[in-house]
Every structure is written in C-alpha cells, then in structure tokens.
C-alpha positions, -999 to 999 in steps of 0.1 A, spaced: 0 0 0 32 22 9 40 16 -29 9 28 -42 6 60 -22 42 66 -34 32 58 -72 2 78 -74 -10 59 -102 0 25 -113 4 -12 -108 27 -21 -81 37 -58 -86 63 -77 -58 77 -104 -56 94 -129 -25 115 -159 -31 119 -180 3 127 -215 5 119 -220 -30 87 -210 -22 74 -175 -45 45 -150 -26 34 -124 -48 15 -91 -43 -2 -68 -70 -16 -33 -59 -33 -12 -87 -37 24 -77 -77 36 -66 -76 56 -99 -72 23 -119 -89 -5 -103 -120 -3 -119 -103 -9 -151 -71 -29 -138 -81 -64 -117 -48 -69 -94 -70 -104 -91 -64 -110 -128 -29 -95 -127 -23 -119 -95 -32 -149 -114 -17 -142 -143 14 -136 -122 7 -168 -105 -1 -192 -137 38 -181 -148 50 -193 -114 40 -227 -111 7 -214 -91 -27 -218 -89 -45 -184 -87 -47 -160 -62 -74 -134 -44 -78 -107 -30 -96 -73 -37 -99 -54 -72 -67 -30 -54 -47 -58 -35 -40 -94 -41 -21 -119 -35 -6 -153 -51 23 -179 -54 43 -204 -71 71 -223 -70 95 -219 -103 117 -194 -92 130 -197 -130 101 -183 -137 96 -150 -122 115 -128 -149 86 -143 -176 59 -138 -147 68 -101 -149 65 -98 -189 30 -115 -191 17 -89 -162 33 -65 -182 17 -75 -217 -19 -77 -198 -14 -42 -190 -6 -32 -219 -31 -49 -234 -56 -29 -211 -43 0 -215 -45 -1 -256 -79 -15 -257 -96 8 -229 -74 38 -233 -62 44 -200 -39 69 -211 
C-alpha cells in the first residue's frame, strides 16, 4: 500500500523468493482499479509461477508459485496484460 501511495498511479507488482517457495503481491492504484483487476494480474502472475491463482480485492491481491526460474517471464506476461488494457480501454 506504501508503494501505491508513493506511485500515485499504477500497478505495483512484488515479488518474495523463500525456501523456493514465491508469494506475490499486485496493488493497482484507486484511480485504476476499476479498469485494472490486481485479481487478474495476480493470477496471471501466478499461472507463470507454477501457481494456482490467487485473491484478493480489485486494489490488492495476493498469489504464489514455486519456479523461481520463472519470475523474470511472470513479470513480462503482467506487463503485456497491462498493456493490453491500457490499448484496448485507453487508460492513457
């Protein structure tokens, strides 16, 4: 939430590696979160990862994985989805 507030507007996306074992969080600005799911974003994260899904709120959510190997393609797909948002709903 710190990361947000410091944004202003935008997609915060974080990752943890510990134990081989990946958490992720997604936080999407108040501004964007009616046109920005950090659910979707979470579980598009995840699916990259080795997870399963994840939950959360439209703003804040949460997810995991295991294939640490992974995270650097994890990042591109989140990134392509919100390009892919912004270019077909004009968020600019």
């Amino acid at each position: 939430d710190s990361a947000k507030i410091m944004i202003k507007s935008g997609v915060v996306l974080v990752y943890n590696v510990k134990d081989e074992k990946i958490s992720l969080v997604v936080g999407v600005t108040n501004d964007l979160s009616s046109k920005i799911s950090a659910v979707e974003l979470a579980k598009i994260a995840s699916f990259n990862i080795g997870g399963k899904g994840g939950g959360g709120r439209p703003d804040f959510a949460q997810a995991g994985g295991m294939k640490v190997n992974k995270i650097d393609e994890s990042i591109i797909s989140v990134e392509n989805e919100i390009n892919r948002l912004i270019n077909d709903t004009q968020l600019v």
